[in-house]
C-alpha positions as CSV (number, residue, x, y, z in Angstrom):
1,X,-7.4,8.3,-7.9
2,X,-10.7,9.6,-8.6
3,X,-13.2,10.2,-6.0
4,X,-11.2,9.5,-3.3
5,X,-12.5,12.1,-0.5
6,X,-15.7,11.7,-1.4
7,X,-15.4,7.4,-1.4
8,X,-13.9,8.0,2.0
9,X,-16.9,10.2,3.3
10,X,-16.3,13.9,2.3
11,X,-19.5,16.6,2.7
12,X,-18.0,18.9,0.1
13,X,-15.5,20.6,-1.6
14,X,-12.7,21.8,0.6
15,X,-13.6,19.6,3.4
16,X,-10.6,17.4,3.4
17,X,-7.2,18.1,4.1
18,X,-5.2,14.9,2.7
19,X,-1.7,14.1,3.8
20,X,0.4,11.1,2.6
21,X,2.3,10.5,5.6
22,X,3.7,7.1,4.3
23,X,5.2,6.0,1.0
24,X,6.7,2.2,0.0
25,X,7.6,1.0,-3.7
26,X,8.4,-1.7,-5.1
27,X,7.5,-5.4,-6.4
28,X,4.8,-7.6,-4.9
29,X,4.9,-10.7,-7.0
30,X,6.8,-9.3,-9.3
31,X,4.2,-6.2,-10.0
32,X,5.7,-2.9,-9.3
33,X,3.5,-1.7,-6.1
34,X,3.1,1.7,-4.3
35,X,1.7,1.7,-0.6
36,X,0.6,5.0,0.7
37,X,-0.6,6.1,3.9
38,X,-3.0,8.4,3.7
39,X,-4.2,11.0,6.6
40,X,-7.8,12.8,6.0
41,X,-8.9,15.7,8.3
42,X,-12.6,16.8,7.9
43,X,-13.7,19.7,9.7
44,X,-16.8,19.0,12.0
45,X,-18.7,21.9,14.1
46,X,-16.6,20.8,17.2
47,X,-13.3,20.7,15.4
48,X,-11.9,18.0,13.3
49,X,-12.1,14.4,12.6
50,X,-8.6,12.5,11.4
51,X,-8.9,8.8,9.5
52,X,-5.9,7.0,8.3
53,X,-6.1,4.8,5.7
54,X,-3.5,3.0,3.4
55,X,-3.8,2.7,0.0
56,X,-1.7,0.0,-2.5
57,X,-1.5,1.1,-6.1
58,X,-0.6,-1.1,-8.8
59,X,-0.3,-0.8,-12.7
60,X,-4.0,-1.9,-14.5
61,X,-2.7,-4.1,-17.2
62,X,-5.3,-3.7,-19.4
63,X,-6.3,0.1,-19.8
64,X,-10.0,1.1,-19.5
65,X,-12.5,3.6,-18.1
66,X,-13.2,5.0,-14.5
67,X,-14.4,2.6,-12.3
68,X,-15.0,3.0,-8.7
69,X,-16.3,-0.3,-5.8
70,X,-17.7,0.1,-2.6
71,X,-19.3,-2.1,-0.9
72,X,-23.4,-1.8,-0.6
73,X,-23.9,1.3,1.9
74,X,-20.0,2.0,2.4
75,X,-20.0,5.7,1.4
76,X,-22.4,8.4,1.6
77,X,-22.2,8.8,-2.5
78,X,-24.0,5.7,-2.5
79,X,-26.7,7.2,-2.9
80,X,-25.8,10.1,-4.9
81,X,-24.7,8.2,-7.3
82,X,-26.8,5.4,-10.3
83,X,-25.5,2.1,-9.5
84,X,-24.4,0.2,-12.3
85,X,-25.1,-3.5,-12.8
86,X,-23.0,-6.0,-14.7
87,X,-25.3,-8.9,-14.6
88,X,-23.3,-11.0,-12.1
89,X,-26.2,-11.3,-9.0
90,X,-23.9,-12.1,-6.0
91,X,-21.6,-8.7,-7.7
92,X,-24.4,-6.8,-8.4
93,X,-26.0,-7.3,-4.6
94,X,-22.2,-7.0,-3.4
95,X,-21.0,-3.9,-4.5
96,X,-22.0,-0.2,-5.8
97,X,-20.3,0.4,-8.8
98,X,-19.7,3.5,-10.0
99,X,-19.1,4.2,-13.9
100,X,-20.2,6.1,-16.3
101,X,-22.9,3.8,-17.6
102,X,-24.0,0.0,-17.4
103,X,-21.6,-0.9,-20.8
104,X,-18.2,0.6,-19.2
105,X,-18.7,-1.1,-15.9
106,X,-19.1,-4.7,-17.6
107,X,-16.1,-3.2,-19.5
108,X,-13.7,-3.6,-16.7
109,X,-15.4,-5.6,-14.4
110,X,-16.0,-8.9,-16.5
111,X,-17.6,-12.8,-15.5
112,X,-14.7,-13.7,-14.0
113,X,-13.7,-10.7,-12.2
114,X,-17.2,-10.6,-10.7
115,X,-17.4,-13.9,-9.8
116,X,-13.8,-12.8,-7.7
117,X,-14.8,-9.8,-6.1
118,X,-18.2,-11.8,-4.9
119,X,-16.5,-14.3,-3.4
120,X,-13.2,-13.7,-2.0
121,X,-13.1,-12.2,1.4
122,X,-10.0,-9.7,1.0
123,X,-13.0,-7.5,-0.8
124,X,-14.2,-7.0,3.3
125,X,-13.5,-3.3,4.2
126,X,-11.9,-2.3,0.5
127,X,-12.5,0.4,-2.1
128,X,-11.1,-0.5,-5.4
129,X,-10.3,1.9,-7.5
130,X,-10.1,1.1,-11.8
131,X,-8.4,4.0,-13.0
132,X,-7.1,4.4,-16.6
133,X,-4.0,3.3,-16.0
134,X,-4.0,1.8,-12.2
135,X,-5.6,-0.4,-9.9
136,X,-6.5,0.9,-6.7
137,X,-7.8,-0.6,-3.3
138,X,-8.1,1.3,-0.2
139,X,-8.9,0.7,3.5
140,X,-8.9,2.1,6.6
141,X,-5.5,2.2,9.0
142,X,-1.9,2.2,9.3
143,X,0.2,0.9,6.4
144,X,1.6,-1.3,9.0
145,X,-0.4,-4.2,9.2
146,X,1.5,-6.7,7.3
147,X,-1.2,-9.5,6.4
148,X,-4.0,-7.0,5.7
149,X,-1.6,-5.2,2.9
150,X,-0.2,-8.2,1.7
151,X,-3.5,-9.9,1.4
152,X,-4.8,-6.7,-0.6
153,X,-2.1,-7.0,-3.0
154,X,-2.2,-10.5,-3.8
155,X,-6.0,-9.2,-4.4
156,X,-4.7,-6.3,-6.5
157,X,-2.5,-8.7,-8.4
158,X,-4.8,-11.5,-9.1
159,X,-7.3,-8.8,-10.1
160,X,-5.1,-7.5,-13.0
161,X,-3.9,-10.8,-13.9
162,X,-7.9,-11.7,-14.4
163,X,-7.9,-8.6,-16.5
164,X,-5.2,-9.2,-19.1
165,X,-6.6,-12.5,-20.2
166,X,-9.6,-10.8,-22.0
């Protein structure tokens, strides 16, 4: 998973300490699905600062570049970072998307797709993650909050189903 400290807020190398404290496999669906709990600890001038999140994993069914959502002023790389536009308005004023240029972010992150992730409100409070191989969301607390995960993987599902029909 690409990016991942700094999508969660690092200030630099080494300032993370990441420890998966939870693991789950198996099907959601019928999709094989991991479930992580993830611990961060970033050291501050008056010691250090823990956030749990949980992160659900899922196999991208159509293989592709790097691609990396947050929402508009989530992270800190926001603005370290060109956003890249895909020509969907509701997306584009949605969500920072971060790719290697304009052409591989409309690669993975087609009309329909867009027009999801605009509208559906399991996108609240969720990183997604478009790796090469895997599909990706993360957000913040304990991997025990049964609707909140099983609302983001019926997300992650429907998102790779609206990828394979390209």
């Amino acid at each position: 998973m690409p990016k991942l400290d700094d999508v969660l807020g690092g200030y630099g190398a080494n300032a993370f300490t990441t420890t998966i404290n939870a693991q789950l496999v198996g099907q959601w669906r019928g999709v094989p699905i991991t479930a992580l709990q993830i611990t961060t600890r970033d050291t501050h001038i008056a010691g250090y600062v823990y956030k749990t999140n949980t992160v659900l994993l899922v196999p991208r069914s159509v293989p592709g570049p790097d691609v990396v959502l947050t929402r508009q002023g989530l992270s800190w790389t926001n603005f370290l970072e060109r956003d890249r536009e895909v020509g969907h308005p509701p997306f584009d004023a949605l969500f920072h998307v971060h790719a290697k240029g304009d052409q591989e972010a409309r690669t993975v992150i087609t009309p329909p797709l867009a027009e999801l992730l605009a509208t559906d409100s399991r996108t609240q409070g969720r990183v997604f993650f478009f790796g090469p191989q895997h599909l990706a969301a993360v957000f913040p607390g304990v991997i025990t909050q049964p609707p909140v995960v099983a609302a983001t993987a019926d997300l992650l599902v429907e998102i790779g189903q609206l990828m394979s029909y390209r």
